[in-house]
N, C-alpha and C positions, 0 to 999 in steps of 0.2 A: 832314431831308427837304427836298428840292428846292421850292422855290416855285414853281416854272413849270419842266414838263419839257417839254411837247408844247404846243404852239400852232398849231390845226389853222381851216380855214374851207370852208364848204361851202355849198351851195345847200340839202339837206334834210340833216340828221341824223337819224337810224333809231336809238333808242335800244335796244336785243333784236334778237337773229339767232335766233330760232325761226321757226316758218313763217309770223308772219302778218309776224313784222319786214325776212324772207327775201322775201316777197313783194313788201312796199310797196317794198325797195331797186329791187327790180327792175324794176317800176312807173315807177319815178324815172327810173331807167338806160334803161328803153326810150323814157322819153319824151326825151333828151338831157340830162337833167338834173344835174349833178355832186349825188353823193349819198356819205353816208358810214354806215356801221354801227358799231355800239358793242355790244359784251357782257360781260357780268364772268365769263364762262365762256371755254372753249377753244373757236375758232368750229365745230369740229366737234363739238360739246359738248351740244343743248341738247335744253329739255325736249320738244320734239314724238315726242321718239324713245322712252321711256321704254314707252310702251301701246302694242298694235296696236289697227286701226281702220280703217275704212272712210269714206273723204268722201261724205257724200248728196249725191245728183246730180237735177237734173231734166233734160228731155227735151233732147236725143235720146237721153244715154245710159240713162234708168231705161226706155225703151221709150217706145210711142206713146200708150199709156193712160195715159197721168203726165199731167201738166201744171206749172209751175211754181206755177201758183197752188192746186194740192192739195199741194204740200209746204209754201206759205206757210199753208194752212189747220193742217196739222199741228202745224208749228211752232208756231200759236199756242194749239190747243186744247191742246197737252202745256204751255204755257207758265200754265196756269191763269187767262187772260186778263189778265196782269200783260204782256206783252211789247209793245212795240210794232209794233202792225202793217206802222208805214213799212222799219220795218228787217226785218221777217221778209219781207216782199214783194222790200226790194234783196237780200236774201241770194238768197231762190229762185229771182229771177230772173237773175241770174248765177253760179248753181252749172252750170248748162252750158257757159257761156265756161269757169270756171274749169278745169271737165274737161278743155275742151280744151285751154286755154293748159299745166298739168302734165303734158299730153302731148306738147306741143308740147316742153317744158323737157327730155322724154326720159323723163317715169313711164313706168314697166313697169305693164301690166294683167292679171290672169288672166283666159283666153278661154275661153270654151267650145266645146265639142267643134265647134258648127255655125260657129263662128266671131263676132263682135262681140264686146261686154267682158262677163264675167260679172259678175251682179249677186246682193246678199244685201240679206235685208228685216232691217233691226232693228227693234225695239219695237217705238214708234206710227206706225212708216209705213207710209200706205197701202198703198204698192206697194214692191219690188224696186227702189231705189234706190241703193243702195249697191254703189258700185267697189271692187276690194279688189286685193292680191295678195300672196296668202298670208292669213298673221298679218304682217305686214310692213306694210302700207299705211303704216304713219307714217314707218317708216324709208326708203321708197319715194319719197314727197313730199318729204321731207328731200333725201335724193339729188337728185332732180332740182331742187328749187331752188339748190342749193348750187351745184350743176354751172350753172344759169344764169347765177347771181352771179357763179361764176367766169368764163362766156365774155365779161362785159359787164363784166369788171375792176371789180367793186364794191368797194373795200378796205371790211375787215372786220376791225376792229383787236377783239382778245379781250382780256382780264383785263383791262378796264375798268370800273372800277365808279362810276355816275356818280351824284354827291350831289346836284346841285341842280341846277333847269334856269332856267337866264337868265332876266330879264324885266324888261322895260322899259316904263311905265304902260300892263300891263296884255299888252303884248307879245313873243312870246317873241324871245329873241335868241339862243339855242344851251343848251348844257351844259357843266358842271363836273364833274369826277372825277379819278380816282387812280388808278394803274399797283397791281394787287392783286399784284403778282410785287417789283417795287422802291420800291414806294410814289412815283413820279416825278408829277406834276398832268397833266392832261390840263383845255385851256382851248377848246371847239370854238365857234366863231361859227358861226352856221346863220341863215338864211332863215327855215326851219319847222324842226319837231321832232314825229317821229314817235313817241310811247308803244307798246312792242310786248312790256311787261316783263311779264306775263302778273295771276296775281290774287293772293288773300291766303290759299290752302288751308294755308299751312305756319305758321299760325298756330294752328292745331288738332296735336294730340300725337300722333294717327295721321293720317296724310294720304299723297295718290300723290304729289308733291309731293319730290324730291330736296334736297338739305341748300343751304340759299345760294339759293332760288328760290320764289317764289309768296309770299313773305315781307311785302306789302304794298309794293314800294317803289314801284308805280306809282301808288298811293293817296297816297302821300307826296309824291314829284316834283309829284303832279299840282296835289293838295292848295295847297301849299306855292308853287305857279303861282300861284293865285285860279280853280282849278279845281271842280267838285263832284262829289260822288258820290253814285250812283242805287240803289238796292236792296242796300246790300252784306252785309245779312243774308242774301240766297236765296242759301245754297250750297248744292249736289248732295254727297249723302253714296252714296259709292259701297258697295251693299251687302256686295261682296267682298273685302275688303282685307285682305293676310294678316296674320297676329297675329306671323309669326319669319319669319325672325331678323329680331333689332333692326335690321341696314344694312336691311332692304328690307319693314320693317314698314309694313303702308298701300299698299304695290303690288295694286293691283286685278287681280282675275283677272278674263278675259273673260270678257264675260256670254254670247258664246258657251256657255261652260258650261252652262248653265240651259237653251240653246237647245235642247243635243245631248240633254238628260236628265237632268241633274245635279239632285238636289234640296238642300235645307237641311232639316238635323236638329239639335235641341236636345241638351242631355248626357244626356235619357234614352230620346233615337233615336227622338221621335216627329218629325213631317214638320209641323211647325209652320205653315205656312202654310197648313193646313188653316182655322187658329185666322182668319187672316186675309183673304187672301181664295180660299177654296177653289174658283171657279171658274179661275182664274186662275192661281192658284202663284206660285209662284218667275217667273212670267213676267208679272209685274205689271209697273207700273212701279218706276223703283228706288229711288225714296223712299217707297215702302209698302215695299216687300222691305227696306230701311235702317230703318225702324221698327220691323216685326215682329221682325227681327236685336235690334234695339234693346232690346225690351221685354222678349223670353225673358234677354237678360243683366243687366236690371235687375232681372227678378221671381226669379233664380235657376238659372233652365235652361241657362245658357251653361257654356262651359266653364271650366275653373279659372286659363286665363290670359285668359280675358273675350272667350271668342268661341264664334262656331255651326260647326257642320259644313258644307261643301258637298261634298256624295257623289255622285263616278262611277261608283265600282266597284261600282258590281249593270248597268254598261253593259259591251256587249263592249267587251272588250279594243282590237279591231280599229276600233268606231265613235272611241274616246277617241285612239288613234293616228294615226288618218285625222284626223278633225276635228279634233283639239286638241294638235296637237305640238309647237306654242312652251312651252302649257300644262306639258302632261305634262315635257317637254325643264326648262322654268325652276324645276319644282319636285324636279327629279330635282339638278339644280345648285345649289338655295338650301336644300335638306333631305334630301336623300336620299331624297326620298317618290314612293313608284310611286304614282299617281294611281289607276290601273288597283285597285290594290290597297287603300286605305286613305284616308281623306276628307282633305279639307281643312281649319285653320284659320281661320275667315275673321272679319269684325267691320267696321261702317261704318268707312267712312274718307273724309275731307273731298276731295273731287276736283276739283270745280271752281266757281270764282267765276262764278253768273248775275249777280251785280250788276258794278259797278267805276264808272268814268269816266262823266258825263254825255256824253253824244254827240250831236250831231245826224247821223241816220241817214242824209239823203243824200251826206253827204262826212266824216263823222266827225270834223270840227270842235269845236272846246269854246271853255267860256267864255275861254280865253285867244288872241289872237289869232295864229294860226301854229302853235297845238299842235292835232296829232291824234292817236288813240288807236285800238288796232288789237288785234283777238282778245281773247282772255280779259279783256285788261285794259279793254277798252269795254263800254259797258252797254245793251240794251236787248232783244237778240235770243231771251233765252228767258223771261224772264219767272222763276217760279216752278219752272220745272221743264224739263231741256235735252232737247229729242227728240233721242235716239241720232242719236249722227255727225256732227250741228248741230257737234260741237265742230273738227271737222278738216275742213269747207267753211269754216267763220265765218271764222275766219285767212285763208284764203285772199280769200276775197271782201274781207273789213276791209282785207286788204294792198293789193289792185288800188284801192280806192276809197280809202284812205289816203292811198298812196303819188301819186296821180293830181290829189286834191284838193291836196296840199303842195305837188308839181310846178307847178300854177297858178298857188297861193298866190305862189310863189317866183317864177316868172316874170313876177309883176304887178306886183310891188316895185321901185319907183322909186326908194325910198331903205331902209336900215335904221337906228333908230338905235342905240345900243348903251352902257349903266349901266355906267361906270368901277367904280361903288360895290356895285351888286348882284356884280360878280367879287369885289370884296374881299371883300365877305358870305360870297359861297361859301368862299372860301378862308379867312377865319377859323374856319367850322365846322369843315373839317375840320384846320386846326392846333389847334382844342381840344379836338376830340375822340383826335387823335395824342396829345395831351400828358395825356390824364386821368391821375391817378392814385389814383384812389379804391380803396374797401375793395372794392365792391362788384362781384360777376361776370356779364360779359357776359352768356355762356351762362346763367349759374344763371337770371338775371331772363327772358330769351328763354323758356327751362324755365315758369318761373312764369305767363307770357303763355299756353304753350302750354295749361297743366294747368288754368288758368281759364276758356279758351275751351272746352275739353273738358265739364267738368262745370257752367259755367253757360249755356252756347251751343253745344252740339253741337245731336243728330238731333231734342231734345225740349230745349225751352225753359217758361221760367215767370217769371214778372213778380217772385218774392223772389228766385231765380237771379240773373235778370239783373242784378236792382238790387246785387246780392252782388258779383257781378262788374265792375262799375263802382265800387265802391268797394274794390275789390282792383286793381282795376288803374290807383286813383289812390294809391296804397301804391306801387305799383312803380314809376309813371311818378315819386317822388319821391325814391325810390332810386336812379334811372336818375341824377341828378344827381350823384351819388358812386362813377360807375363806375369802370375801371380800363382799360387799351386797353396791350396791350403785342404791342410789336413785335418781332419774332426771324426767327429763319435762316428761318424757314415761308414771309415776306413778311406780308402786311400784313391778311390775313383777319380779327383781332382787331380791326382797324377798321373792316371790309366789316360786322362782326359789330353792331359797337357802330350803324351807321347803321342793319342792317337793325330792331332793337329799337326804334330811334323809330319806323320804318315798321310793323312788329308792332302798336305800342301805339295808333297813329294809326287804324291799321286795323280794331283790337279796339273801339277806343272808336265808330265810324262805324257798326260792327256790331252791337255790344250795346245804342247808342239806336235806332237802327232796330228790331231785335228785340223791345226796348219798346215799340215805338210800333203796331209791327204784331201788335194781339191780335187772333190768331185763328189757322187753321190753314187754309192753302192749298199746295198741290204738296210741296218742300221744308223749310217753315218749318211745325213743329208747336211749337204752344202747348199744353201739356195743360190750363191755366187760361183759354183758350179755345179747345175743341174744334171749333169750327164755321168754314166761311166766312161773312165778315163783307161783303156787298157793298157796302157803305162805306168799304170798305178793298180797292177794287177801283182801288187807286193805284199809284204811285208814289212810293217815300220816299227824298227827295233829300237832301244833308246836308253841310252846310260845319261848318268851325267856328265862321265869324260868326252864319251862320243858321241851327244847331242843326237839324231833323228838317222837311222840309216834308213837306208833300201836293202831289205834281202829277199831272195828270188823265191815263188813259192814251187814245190818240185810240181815236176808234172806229173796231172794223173794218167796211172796205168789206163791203157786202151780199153781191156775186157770191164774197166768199171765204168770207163766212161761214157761205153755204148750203153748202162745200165741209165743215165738220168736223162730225166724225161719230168714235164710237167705232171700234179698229178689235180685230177678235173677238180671245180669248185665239189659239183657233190659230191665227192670221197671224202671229204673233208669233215664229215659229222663227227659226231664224236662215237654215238654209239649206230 
């Protein structure tokens, strides 16, 4: 393998081309910035695309009864009072730039008949806030950023997969990686360095979460900086996730579904959420809906491949075609199943990381100097629990405020300097890890990561679990030292593999003390050997590997938002 294939320098580096990394490039690019991107995907490749979805918007597009600061009240009452209010306030308050700047990029909107942009309410929002078009809105936003990047010549080099990021006392200096196609080095000098690699759901054994992504490596890059990390126990288990086939096990179906009428039935076709919360249903929030799921397949009612029903067919034919035709469409392709006809599948599945990267919320700055941190993979914006659609603004707002803060960052630099020795570092990791040749398999141990997080750290946690699974996952982290990494015609994935497993294990272990530390039961995170909220545990748990598990205060919210939260009724919650 080649010592040095590419030798690249730039003013920011953008490590992820999904949307919040698509964003910040272009952030960089409109400020005159020389900027570069990095992905270990095909740059037409990445995860934003995988779900449809709707970006929440505040005014002018949700209407003139919105306000931004009733979407930051939301945001925070859905967040269980874990989230930080500075960051739910910068989100809402430039979710209408952002409307506009991806319309500016060229989004397509669905209009309504009288003409402006049609709007749909999810969950807990107050209002009709949500832009859409179609079931598409993710592949929409994708589009047009891509289509930005390209008129503002962002080079966007793919199948790079980058192990370690520069630093010099305490300051970034770029990244290291490897060509995933010819195994060739990749050595990038940067100004700043953007984190845009999303979070750690594919560490769980059903997840929405595609093969090679959410793996933990921004936990690890960041980690591995002198970075820290903030709640990485709050993940959202999405209550719909299909059980088949294997390739696309853990794909969430729209919660849509639930919206149009769809209910969830046990295996012996009672309507379960009665048990739960029968004001409400199935249009609760989705970690009571991921519990209740949870509990009928633990106490026996699920089905015999370990999942619930979600049933359309007592809807017409015509509502389920109309409203749900990606639905109907992607199960008619991944099973032959008429929807119309015969239920669904479904079982939690880990979807997405509220914890990750400590951040400061006005510019997404972290403990290391010149590294910022953008979408899934930053921390602070939902707390315990993500109000619907939060997830396909945040990107976009983290990018503009990322990319914008690095761009200064970069332009204030008088000098850089730059560790002869931290490059050798990188670059011995990964000649040792090319060269393993132990008993032990990649995959298998990744496997054993996955099946541990499952059953001691999934939807329902417990204080003997956890401690089980910390001492199982110091078993494999010792096995991990006798791997094996073999390289062939494929290219070099068997190494991308072996990096993502310390990122898995880094990220398990951040997890499962956290989850320790947090007894009690709030939003997301159920303890069944503490059932209650604990208002002493109305924190933050921060967590390095020097400093082990802190307590940080979470600020309080301003007065005038906090007269804004309020419950919002079961039926507002439809979707259209």
């Amino acid at each position: 393998m080649s010592s040095l294939g590419h030798q690249l320098a730039t003013s920011v580096l953008v490590v992820g081309a999904g949307g919040s990394g698509l964003r910040a490039a272009i952030e960089v690019a409109e400020a005159g910035i020389a900027v570069i991107a990095v992905t270990k995907r095909a740059a037409e490749d990445v995860h934003t695309a995988t779900t449809s979805g709707c970006p929440a918007q505040a005014p002018p597009a949700a209407g003139p009864e919105d306000t931004w600061e009733q979407h930051a009240a939301d945001t925070l009452r859905a967040g269980h009072l874990l989230a930080d209010p500075r960051a739910a306030q910068v989100v809402a308050r430039y979710a209408a730039q952002e409307f506009h700047d991806v319309g500016r990029y060229g989004m397509r909107l669905d209009r309504p008949g009288c003409g402006g942009t049609a709007r749909r309410r999810f969950g807990d929002h107050t209002y009709r806030r949500a832009a859409f078009t179609g079931e598409h809105t993710r592949l929409e936003v994708r589009r047009a950023l891509r289509e930005r990047a390209e008129q503002l010549a962002v080079p966007v080099l793919s199948n790079v997969y980058v192990t370690r990021l520069l630093v010099d006392d305490g300051t970034v200096f770029g990244a290291y990686g490897f060509d995933l196609v010819d195994g060739s080095r990749y050595l990038v000098h940067a100004d700043s360095v953007i984190l845009a690699t999303g979070g750690h759901t594919r560490i769980w054994r059903r997840t929405s979460s595609r093969r090679g992504e959410n793996t933990g490596d921004t936990f690890r890059l960041a980690v591995e900086a002198g970075a820290r990390l903030r709640d990485p126990e709050l993940v959202q288990f999405h209550p719909f996730g299909l059980v088949s086939p294997e390739n696309a096990a853990g794909m969430p179906v729209s919660e849509a579904a639930p919206g149009v009428g769809g209910v969830l039935l046990n295996n012996l076709g009672e309507r379960f959420m009665t048990r739960y919360d029968a004001e409400r249903m199935e249009l609760c929030g989705r970690d009571r809906v991921a519990l209740a799921s949870y509990t009928e397949i633990k106490e026996g009612r699920g089905t015999r491949a370990g999942g619930v029903w979600l049933d359309l067919s007592h809807l017409p034919r015509e509502t389920v075609l109309t409203r749900l035709p990606h639905v109907h469409q992607t199960l008619l392709d991944l099973q032959t199943l008429d929807i119309t006809h015969d239920p669904i599948e479904v079982a939690p599945t880990a979807q997405y990381s509220m914890g990750g990267v400590w951040v400061r919320p006005e510019d997404h700055s972290t403990d290391v100097d010149g590294l910022f941190v953008a979408g899934e993979a930053a921390s602070g914006l939902h707390g315990a629990d993500r109000l619907e659609e939060n997830a396909l603004i945040e990107p976009l707002v983290h990018g503009r405020i990322a990319g914008r803060a690095a761009a200064e960052y970069s332009a204030g630099l008088a000098s850089q300097s730059r560790s002869p020795a931290a490059v050798r570092a990188a670059e011995a990791d990964v000649n040792r890890l090319a060269a393993a040749d132990g008993d032990q398999d990649v995959r298998a141990l990744q496997r054993s990561v996955r099946h541990l997080m499952t059953e001691r750290a999934g939807v329902v946690r417990d204080e003997a679990g956890l401690a089980a699974g910390l001492a199982e996952l110091d078993e494999i982290e010792a096995r991990m030292a006798y791997v094996g990494v073999h390289i062939d015609i494929g290219g070099f994935q068997d190494l991308a593999h072996a990096f993502d497993l310390g990122s898995a294990v880094l990220a398990a272990r951040a997890t499962l003390l956290c989850a320790l530390e947090r007894r009690e039961t709030r939003g997301c995170h159920n303890r069944s050997d503490h059932p209650d909220v604990d208002p002493g545990l109305q924190v933050n748990l921060v967590w390095s590997p020097a400093t082990g598990v802190r307590r940080e205060t979470v600020p309080p919210i301003p007065t005038h938002i906090a007269e804004l939260m309020h419950d919002v009724p079961a039926d507002a919650r439809l979707v259209e």
